[in-house]
Structures are given as C-alpha cells and as structure tokens.
N, C-alpha and C positions, 0 to 999 in steps of 0.2 A: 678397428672398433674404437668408437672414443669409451676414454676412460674416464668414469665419474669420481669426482672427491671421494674419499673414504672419510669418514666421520674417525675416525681412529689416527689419520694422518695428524704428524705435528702441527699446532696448531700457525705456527711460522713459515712452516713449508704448503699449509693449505692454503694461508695466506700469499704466498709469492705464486703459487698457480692460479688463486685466482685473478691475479695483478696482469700475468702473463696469458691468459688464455685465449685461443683464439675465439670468434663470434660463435663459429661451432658447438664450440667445448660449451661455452658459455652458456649458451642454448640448449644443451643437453645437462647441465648442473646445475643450474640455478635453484628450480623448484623445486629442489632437494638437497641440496650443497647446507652443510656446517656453516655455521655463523662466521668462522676464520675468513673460510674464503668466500663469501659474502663481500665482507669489508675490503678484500682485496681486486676480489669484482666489481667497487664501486671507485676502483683508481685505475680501472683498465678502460685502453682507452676505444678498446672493442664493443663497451658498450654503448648498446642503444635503445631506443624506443621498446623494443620487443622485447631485449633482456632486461630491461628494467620492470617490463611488466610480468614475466616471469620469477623475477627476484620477488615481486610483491606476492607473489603465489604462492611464497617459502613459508610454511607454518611458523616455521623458528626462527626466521628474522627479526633480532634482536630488536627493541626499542631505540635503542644509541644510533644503528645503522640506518630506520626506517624513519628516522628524527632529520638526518644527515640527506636522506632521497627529500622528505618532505620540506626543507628548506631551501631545494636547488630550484630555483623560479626554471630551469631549464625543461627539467621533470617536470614539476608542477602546474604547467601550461597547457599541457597535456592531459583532457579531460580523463582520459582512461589511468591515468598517474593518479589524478587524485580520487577517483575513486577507490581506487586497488587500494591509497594509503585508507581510505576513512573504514572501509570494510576491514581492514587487517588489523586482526585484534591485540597487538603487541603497538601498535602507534600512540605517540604519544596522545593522552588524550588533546591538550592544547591545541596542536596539531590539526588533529580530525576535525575538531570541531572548525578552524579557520577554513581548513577545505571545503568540507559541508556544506558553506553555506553558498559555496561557488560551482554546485551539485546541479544538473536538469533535475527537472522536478519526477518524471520517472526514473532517474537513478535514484534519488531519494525516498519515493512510494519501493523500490525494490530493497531499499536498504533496509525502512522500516517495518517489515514483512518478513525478513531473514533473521530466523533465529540463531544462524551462527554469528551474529553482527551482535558485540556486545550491546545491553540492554542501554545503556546512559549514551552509546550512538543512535538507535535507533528510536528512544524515546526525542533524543534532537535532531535526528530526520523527520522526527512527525513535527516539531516546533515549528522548523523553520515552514514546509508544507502548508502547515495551518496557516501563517503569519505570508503564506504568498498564495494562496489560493485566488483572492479577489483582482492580483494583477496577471494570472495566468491566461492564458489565452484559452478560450472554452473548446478545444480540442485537447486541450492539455488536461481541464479541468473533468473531460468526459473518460479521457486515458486515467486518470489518476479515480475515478469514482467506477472503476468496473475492477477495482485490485485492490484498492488502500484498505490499510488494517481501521480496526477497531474505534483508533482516535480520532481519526478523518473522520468516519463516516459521521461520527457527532455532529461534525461541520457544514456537510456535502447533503447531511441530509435536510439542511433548510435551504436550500440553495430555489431558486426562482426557474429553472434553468429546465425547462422537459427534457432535454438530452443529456442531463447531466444524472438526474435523477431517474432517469428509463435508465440508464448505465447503469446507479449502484444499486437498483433494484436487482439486478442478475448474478451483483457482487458476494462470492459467497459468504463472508463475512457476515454480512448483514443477519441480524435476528429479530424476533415478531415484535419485540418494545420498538425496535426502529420501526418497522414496515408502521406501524401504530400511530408512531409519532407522523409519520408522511401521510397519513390516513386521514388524521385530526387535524393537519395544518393550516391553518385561516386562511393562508395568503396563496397554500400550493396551488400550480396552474390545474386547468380541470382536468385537461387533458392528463397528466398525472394520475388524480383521480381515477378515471377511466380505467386508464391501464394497469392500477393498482388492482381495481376489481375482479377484470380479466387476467387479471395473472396467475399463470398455472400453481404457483407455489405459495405465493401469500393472498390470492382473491378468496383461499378457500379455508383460510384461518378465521375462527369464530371473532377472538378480539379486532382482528385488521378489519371482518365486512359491520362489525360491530360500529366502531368507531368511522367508518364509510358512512355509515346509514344517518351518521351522528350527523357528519358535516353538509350543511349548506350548500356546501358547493360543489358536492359530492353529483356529477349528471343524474338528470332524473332516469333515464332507462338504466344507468348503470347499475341505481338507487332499488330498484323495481326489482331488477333482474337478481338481486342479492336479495331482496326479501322472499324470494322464492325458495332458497333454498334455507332458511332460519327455523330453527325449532319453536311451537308452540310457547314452549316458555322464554323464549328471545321475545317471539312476535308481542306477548302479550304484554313483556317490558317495553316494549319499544310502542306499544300502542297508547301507554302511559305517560310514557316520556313526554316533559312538556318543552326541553332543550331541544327535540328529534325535528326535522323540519315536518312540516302538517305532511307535506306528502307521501313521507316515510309513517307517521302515524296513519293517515288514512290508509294506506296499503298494509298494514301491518293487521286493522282491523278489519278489511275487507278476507286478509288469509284466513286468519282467525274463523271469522264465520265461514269460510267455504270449510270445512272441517279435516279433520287428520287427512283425509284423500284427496281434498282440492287441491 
C-alpha cells in the first residue's frame, strides 16, 4: 500500500519524499500532499504531465509554488496547465491573468460561470470573451451563447447571427428584459422573430409578445397568431398604438369587436 504524506510529517522530511517519490507515490499524493512536499515534488524528476495536473488539484498549493509551475513555459504549454493554474484560487493574480488570455474560449465561458473561480478571474474571463467574440468562429460563438453567464449575454444578444441567437434563447441564464430586448431589435433576423414567438418559454411572456407585436419585422402570422391570445386590455392598447405596425392595430381591432368569446 502506498503511503500518503502525513501533514504532521517534518516539514524537511516531507520535503525530501516529495523530491524522491516515485510516479506512483506521486500520483497518489499530490491532490492532497502538504505544501512541504509539494515543493519537493516540483524538483522530482518523476514528474509529469499528469502529476502536475494533479498537484494543481491541491486546495493548499501555496501561491510561491503555483508562481514556480506558472512560470515553467514547460508546464505552461500545456493547455490543461494553464487552466488548472487560472481556476486555482491561490495563483498569483499576475499570473492567471497572462494565462487567461491564452484560454479557448469555452474554457473561458466555463471559468466564468464557476463560482469556485475567484470573482476578479472570472470577471476577466468574461473581459477577454467579450473583447474576442467578433473574431471567433460562429460554432464557437453558438457553443459560448447556449452557457455564458450574465455579461455575455449583454453581448450575444445583439448579434445578427439566427444560430447564435436560437442558442442563447434556451440559455438558462437568460431573463424576460433580454428575451424583450431580442424582441424589440430593428436589425434582429425575422426568422428570430418567429421563433421568439413560438417559443415555449418566452413566446408566452406578456412583455416579449408585447414588444413582438411592437416590431415591424416582427412576421405577420407570427404577429396574428400573438394577438390571439392578448387580453382585452392589451388589444385595446395596441389598437391605439400609433408606433404598432397597421396590421397588428388592424387585428387588434378586429379581436376587439369579435367580443370576450371570439
């Protein structure tokens, strides 16, 4: 049976085991080994790839040591190194931030969504996101608007793009002042539109088919088929409306006159 660090071991003697351990050992101590042998696991020359990513697992990985990984271009070549350092909340900040910005952009939408990721990381996962969105490739942009937090979608939700936007329509994040704003948007494709309407979750929100009926470019059956189901006292706002396109007034006043049962 291998035997794991004791935390209670001298700190000299934790240090020379971890110097000397074999891949094994190593691999069975790491993501939980004392910071002693840590440091002496980073002059063993057993380690590798896999114990290094384990060593980033280690809650207690001192900042001095994960300074020391984060500098080795060895390590840090290694996409799964630098994430491990940017997520680990003992790295120096300096540090994460240089890494970060050399992140896929789904590691980066994962970081900024993980509440165990300190907050000044993940508010500069969504920085950098933001500031590359326009050069990502629209599969990237489609993977990144069906999961991004909060501050993306600010972004994601003016975007040109139907498959970017049928994406963060299902993104749970999302709430009714967004679906509104996509609702109201001058330039959004129709087809958007559309599928705004028909959507199980926000076609059947008062303000989204409101602000639907608003726009211009809103399809006319999609237009039609929403004023069907508007209360009395919608219809007769909307029949008023002189911003509402005519056909959403005309059908508003024809509901009207068919009475409460039409």
């Amino acid at each position: 049976m291998t035997n794991r660090p004791s935390r209670e071991t001298h700190p000299a003697a934790s240090k020379a085991r971890g110097r000397t351990a074999s891949a094994a050992e190593l691999r069975s101590a790491l993501a939980s080994a004392p910071p002693p042998f840590l440091a002496g696991a980073l002059e063993n020359p057993e380690l590798g790839p896999d114990e290094v990513l384990l060593f980033l697992r280690n809650r207690s990985a001192p900042a001095a040591l994960l300074a020391r990984v984060g500098r080795d271009t060895e390590w840090t070549r290694l996409q799964e190194v630098k994430l491990g350092l940017v997520r680990h909340s003992n790295t120096p900040p300096a540090i994460a931030r240089s890494l970060a910005a050399h992140l896929y952009p789904r590691d980066l939408a994962e970081i900024a969504e993980d509440v165990r990721v300190r907050p000044v990381v993940r508010r500069l996962a969504e920085e950098i996101l933001k500031a590359s969105v326009a050069e990502m490739t629209l599969g990237a942009r489609i993977s990144l608007a069906r999961r991004c937090s909060r501050a993306l979608i600010s972004v994601l939700r003016d975007s040109a793009e139907v498959a970017v936007l049928r994406a963060l329509l299902g993104n749970g994040r999302l709430v009714e002042a967004d679906a509104v704003m996509i609702a109201s948007g001058g330039k959004n494709p129709v087809e958007v539109l559309r599928m705004l309407a028909l959507n199980p979750v926000w076609g059947v929100r008062r303000a989204v088919r409101l602000a639907l009926l608003r726009n211009p470019r809103t399809p006319v059956p999609a237009a039609l088929g929403l004023i069907r189901g508007m209360s009395r006292q919608d219809l007769a706002s909307l029949a008023e409306d002189r911003e509402a396109p005519r056909i959403v007034r005309v059908g508003a006043e024809r509901r009207l006159g068919d009475g409460p049962g039409g």
